[in-house]
Structures are given as structure tokens and as C-alpha cells.
C-alpha positions in Angstrom: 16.8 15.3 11.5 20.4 15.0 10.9 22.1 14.9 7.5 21.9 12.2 5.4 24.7 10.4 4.4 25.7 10.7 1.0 27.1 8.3 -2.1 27.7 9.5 -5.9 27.3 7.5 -8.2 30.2 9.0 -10.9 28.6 8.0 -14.2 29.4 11.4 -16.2 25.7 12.9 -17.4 24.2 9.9 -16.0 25.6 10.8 -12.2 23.5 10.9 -9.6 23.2 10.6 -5.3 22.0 7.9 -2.7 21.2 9.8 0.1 20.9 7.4 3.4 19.5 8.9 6.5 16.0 8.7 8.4 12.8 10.7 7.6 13.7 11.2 3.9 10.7 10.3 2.1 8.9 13.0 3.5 11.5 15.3 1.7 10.7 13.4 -1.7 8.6 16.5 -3.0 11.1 18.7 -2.0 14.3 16.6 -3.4 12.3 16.0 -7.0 11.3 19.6 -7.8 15.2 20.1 -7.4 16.0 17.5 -9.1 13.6 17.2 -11.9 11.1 20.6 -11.9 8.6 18.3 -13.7 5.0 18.8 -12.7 3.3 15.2 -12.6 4.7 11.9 -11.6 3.8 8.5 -10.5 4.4 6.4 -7.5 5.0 2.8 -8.1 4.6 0.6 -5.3 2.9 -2.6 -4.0 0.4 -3.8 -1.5 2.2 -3.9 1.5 4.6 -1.0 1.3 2.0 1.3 -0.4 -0.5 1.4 2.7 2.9 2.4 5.0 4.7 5.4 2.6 2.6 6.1 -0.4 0.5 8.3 1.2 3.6 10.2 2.8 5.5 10.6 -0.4 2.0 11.9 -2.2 1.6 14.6 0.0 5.4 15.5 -0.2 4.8 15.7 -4.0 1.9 17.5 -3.4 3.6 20.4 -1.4 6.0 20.6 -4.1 3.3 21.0 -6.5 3.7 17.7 -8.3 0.4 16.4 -9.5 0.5 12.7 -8.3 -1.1 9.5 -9.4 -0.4 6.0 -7.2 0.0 2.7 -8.8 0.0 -0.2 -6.9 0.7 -4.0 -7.8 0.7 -7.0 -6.0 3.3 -7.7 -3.4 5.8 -10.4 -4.4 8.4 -11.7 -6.8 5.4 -12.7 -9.4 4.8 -9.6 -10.1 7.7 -9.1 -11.8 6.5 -10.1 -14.9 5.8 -8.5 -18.4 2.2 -8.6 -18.1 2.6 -6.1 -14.5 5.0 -4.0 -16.4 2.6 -3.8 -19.6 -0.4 -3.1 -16.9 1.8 -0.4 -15.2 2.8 1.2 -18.3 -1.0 1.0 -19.2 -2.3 2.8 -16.1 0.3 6.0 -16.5 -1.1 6.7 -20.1 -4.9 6.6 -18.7 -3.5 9.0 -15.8 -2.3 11.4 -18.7 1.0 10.9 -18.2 3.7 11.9 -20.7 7.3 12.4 -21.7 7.7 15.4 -19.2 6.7 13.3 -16.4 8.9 10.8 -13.6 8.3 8.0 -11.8 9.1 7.2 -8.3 9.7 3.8 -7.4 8.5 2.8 -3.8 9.4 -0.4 -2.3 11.8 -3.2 -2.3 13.7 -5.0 -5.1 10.5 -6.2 -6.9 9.2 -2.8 -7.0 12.5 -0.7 -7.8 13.4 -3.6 -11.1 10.0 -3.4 -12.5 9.0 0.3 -12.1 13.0 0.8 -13.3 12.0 -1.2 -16.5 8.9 0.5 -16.8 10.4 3.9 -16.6 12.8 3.2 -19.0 10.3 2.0 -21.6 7.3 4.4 -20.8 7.2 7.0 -24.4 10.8 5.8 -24.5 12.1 6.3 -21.2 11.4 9.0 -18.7 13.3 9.9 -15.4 12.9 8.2 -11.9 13.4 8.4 -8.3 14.4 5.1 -6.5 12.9 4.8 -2.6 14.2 1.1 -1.5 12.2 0.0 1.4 13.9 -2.9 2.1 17.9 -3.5 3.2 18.7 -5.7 0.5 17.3 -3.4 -2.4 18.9 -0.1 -0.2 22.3 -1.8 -0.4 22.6 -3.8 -3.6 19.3 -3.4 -6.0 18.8 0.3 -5.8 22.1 1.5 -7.1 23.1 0.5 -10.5 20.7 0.9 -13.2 20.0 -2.7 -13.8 15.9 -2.9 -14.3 13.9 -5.7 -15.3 11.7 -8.9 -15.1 11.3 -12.6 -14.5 10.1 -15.3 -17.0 9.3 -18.9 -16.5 13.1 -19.7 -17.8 14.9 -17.5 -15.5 15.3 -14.4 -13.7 15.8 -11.4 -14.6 16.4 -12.3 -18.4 14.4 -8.9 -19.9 15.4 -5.9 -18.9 17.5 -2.5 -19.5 20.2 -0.9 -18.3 18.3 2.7 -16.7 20.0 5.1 -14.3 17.9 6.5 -12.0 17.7 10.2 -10.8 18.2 9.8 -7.4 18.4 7.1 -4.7 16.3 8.1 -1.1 17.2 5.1 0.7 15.0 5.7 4.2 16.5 3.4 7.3 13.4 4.4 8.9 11.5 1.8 6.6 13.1 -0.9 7.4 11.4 -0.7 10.6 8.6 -2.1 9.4 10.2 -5.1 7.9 9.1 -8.7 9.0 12.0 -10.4 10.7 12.4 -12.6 7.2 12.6 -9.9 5.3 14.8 -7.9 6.9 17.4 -10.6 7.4 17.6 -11.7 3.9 19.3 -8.5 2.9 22.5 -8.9 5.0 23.0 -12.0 2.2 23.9 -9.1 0.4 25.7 -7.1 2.8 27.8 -10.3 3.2 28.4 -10.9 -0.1 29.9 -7.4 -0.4 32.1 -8.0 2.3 33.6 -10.8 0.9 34.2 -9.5 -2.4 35.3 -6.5 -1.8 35.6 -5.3 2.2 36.9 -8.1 5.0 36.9 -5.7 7.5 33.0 -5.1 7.2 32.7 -8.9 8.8 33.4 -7.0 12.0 30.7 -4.2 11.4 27.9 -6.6 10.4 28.5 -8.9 13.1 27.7 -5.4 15.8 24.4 -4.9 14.0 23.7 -8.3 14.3 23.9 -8.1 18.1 22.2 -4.5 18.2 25.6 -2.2 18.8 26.6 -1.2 15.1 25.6 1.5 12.8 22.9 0.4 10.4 23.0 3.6 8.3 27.0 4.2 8.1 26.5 0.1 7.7 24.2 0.7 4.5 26.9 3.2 3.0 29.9 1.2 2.9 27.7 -1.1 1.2 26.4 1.3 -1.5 29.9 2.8 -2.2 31.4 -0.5 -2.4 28.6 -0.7 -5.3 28.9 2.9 -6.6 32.9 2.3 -7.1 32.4 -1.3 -8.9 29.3 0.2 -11.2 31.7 3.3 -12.0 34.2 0.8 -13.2 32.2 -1.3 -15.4 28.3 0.2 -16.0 27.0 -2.4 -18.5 29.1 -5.7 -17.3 31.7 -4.7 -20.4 34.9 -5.6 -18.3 34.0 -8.1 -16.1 34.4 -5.8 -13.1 30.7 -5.7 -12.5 30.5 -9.8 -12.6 32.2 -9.8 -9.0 28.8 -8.7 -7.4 27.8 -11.6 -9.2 29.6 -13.9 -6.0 26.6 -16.4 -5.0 24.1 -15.7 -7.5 24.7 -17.9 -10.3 23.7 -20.7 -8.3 21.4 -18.8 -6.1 19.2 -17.5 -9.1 18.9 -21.1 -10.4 18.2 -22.2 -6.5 15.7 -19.2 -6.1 13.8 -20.5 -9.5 14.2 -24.0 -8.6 12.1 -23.6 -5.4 9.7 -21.5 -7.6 9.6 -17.4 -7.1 8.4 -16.4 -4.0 8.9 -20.1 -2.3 12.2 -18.6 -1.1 13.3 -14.9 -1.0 15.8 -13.8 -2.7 18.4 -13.6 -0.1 18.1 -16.9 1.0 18.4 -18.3 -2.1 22.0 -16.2 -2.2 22.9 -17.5 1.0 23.1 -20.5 -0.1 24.7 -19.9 -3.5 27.5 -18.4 -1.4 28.2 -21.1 0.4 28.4 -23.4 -2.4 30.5 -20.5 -4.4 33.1 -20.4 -1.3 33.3 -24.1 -1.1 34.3 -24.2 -4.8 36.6 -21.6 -4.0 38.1 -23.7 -1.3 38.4 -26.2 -4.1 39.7 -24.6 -6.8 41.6 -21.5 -6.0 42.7 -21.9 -2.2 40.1 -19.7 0.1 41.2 -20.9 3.3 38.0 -23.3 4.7 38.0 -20.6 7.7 37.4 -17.9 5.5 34.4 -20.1 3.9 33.2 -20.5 7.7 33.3 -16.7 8.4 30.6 -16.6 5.5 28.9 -19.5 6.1 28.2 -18.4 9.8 27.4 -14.7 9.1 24.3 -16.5 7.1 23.3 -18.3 9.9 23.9 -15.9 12.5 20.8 -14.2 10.3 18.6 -16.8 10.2 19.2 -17.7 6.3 18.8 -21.0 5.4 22.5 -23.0 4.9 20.9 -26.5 4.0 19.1 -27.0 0.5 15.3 -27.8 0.8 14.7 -31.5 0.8 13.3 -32.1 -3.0 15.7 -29.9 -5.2 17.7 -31.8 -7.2 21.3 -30.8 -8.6 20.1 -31.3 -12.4 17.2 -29.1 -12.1 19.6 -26.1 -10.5 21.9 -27.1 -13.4 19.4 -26.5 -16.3 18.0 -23.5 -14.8 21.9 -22.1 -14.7 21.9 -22.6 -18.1 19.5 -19.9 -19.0 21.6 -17.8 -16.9 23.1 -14.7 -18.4 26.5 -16.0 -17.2 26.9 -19.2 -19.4 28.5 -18.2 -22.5 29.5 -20.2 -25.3 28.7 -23.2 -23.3 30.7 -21.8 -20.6 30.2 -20.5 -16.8 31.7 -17.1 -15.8 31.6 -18.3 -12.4 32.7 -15.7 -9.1 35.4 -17.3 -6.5 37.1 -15.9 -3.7 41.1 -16.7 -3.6 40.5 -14.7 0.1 38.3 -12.6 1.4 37.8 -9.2 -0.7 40.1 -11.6 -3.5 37.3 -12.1 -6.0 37.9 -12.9 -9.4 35.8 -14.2 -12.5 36.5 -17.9 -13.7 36.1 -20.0 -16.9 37.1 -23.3 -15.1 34.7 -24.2 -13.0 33.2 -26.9 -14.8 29.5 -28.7 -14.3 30.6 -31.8 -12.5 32.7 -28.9 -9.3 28.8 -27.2 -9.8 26.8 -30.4 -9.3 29.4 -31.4 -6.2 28.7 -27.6 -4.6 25.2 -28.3 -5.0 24.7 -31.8 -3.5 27.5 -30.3 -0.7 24.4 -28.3 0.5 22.4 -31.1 1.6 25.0 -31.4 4.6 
């Protein structure tokens, strides 16, 4: 196996790697002794990645002489909830788990927000190990340090800001990806290129057709992340709002169609679009630069049309409950070009409603 490619994350005594290769979670044992010389851990995971890997990364653990216990929880976006993350918590502490312990976090976005959140609370926080299984959590959710969970008003509105150890992200799992599932992530792959990195349109449309490089792909990615996360950790600046681009009206979309209608990804997809038409509107992206996007999405098979029965004003009052609004007010991303993105006050409910209802067409 060849060397992994390597990302740090420069945070001062909260530093740590992303390692992106093939084969590396059967090096997790080996990587957390290293890393941590604690003697008992926990694997997080869920019902469909846990029959693949957990078994793997146990025995790594093993070898390494880390006493193991495996906690799985229901595939999907509704287990992101405070009652998993209570459960969770609940099942390390009849395992015997303590202070000195870590937790390793197997599986996709889900997975690495909720074990994140549980780690950080567990006795007051104790040390973990990310291992995103999917792309969109290798590229976007796994680096950072944001954890948390859903509730009926919005998403992601309790949570922590928790560094993890170490990042393992393992191309080799995406392999087992459903089609859907693996496509959804280049929503974020996209949305980083168009932030941040015009020239990565090129690379994303060669692994599209099968030619490109999906690991040296997956590292521009994550240091485009690293570099905007080392600039502005806890969203202090405004820096750190930029990766924001698609979201605010994707998260209310994504709620809308209720969790686990539509994935994550898609519902970004189409919260670009409607953020790059705005910025055609209001600060002068060129329409072929919203095209460029808006094709990328399809060229994935993410949905570019809103699904027939969600309306504009129940997006609108789930935006509201959105972390961004602020006094009243949208901190909303636009693009004056590609890799141009900047943070505006301006864009007012009525250019929001208009991006919306432009999605039925």
C-alpha cells in the first residue's frame, strides 16, 4: 500500500492529520496507540457501515491492545437526534468506559456529527478518531470540529465545536457506496470549487467520466477546508461562513422535504443553484459561471428542480431557525465569480422567495 496523502489541520494544541489513502482502517489500531496510548475505546457506527468495517477496525484495535466495545445506531439522518446521542452516551458508561478512553467514529456524516457530539460531552469530553465512510463527510464533514444534532426546528441547531484526534479518511469505502450516496458528495466537492478553487471544475469533471484522481481529488478538497477552518475555527470572522455557499437554503429545503426524504447533498444542490442565481442577481456572477455549477449537479445525478409540493414559505420559516439569520437578518453566501465568495446582509426575503420558486423551472 502506498502512502497516504496527508492534510494538517494547523489549530495550535488542537492540530491534528487527515490522512487519505486506501486500506487505512486496518491501520486504525496501529495509528491510535500512537496517537492516543489509551487502552479502551469505542467504535460508533450504524447499521449499514458497521456490518462492512466495524469488524476490521476491532481487530485493528485489538492488535494494538485496545480493548474494544461496538456501538451501533440506526442508519439515517433520524438518528441524529438527542435521544441517540443520550442512548450512545448511555451504552459507553455500561461498557465501563471512562475519561481515559476515545471514541472512534465510523461512518458517514450522520455518524461522525453525532459520535463528535457524544465524544465531546461523554465525562466532559474525551478524544476521537474520525473514519468518514462516505465522500461528502471525507471532504467536508469530517474536518472541522463542528458536532452535533437535528431537532424538529432545524438542523443542526445543538451541538459543539470538538476537534478530533485524527481524520482516516479510506477511499476504499466509498466503494461500497450506493450510486445515490456516492453522488451526493460531489455537491460538496462543487461547492468548494466554487468558493474557493475554479480550476477544480476541470478535475471533478475527469472523475465524473472515470479518468481523474479521486484521492488527490478528496485532498484539494480537505485543504481547501483545513486552510478556511485555520482562519476562522468557531465562525468568529466570517471566514468560515463561505463554506456556508448553498446551505442556507439547502438546510431549510433538506428539512422541508423532511430528514431522510432527501439527502443531504441534494438538498445543497439545489440551494446552490438558487444561491448562484441570486448571485447573478445581485452581485454580477456571470449566468455562465451559474451554468458551470448548475451542470456539474446534474452531470451527478442531483436533483436541479424542487419537488412538486414544497412551497417557498415553508423553506422561508424553516430559514428562520437557521443559525445564519441574525437580528432579523440573513448572512447569506454569493459568488461575485467563481472562487469570489463573500458573505452578504442584503439579500432580502422577497430575492430568497424569487430563488426558491426559480427552482420549479
Amino acid at each position: 500500500m502506498s502512502e497516504p496523502l496527508s492534510v494538517r489541520v494547523d489549530l495550535g494544541d488542537r492540530s491534528y492529520d487527515v490522512l487519505i489513502g486506501y486500506g487505512l482502517i486496518a491501520d486504525t489500531g496501529s495509528y491510535a496507540k500512537e496517537l492516543f496510548g489509551r487502552k479502551k475505546c469505542v467504535i460508533v457506527t450504524d447499521s449499514n457501515v458497521g456490518p462492512l468495517y466495524a469488524e476490521t477496525v476491532r481487530q485493528s484495535l485489538w492488535e494494538a491492545g485496545i480493548a474494544t466495545t461496538v456501538v451501533t445506531v440506526n442508519a439515517g439522518e433520524n438518528s441524529k437526534c438527542m435521544s441517540v446521542v443520550e442512548d450512545v452516551c448511555r451504552q459507553m458508561l455500561r461498557a465501563g468506559l471512562d475519561r481515559k478512553s476515545f471514541l472512534v467514529a465510523l461512518g458517514g456524516g450522520v455518524i461522525g456529527d453525532l459520535a463528535g457530539f457524544a465524544a465531546s460531552i461523554f465525562l466532559r469530553g474525551i478524544p476521537f478518531i474520525q473514519i468518514p465512510t462516505t465522500v461528502l463527510s471525507q471532504v467536508d464533514s469530517s474536518v472541522g470540529g463542528k458536532t452535533g444534532v437535528n431537532t424538529p426546528e432545524g438542523k443542526n441547531l445543538l451541538g459543539t465545536f470538538c476537534q478530533p484526534g485524527l481524520v482516516l479518511a479510506d477511499v476504499s469505502t466509498l466503494n461500497s457506496l450506493p450510486q445515490r450516496e456516492y453522488a451526493e458528495g460531489f455537491a460538496e466537492i462543487i461547492k468548494h470549487a466554487a468558493i474557493r478553487d475554479p480550476l477544480m471544475f476541470e478535475a471533478i469533471q475527469q472523475v465524473a467520466d472515470g479518468e481523474g484522481d479521486l484521492a488527490d481529488l478528496i485532498r484539494r478538497n480537505v485543504a481547501i477546508k483545513a486552510r478556511i477552518v485555520e482562519e476562522d475555527e468557531h465562525e468568529t470572522t466570517g471566514t468560515r461562513a463561505l463554506l456556508n455557499f448553498g446551505h442556507t437554503i439547502g438546510h431549510a429545503i433538506e428539512a422541508s422535504a423532511g430528514y431522510g426524504e432527501l439527502l443531504h447533498g441534494e438538498a445543497i444542490s439545489l440551494g446552490m443553484i438558487a444561491a448562484a442565481s441570486l448571485s447573478c442577481q445581485l452581485s454580477g456572477l456571470p449566468p455562465v459561471a451559474r451554468g458551470k455549477i448548475a451542470n456539474l449537479i446534474k452531470r451527478f445525478n442531483m436533483p436541479s428542480r424542487l419537488p412538486d409540493g414544497m412551497t417557498a414559505d415553508t423553506i422561508l420559516a424553516y430559514m428562520k431557525h437557521d443559525k445564519k439569520f441574525s437580528d432579523g437578518k440573513i448572512r447569506f453566501v454569493l459568488l461575485r465569480s467563481l472562487g469570489d465568495a463573500f458573505v452578504s446582509k442584503d439579500v432580502t426575503e422577497e430575492n430568497i422567495v424569487n430563488a426558491i420558486k426559480g427552482l420549479r423551472y
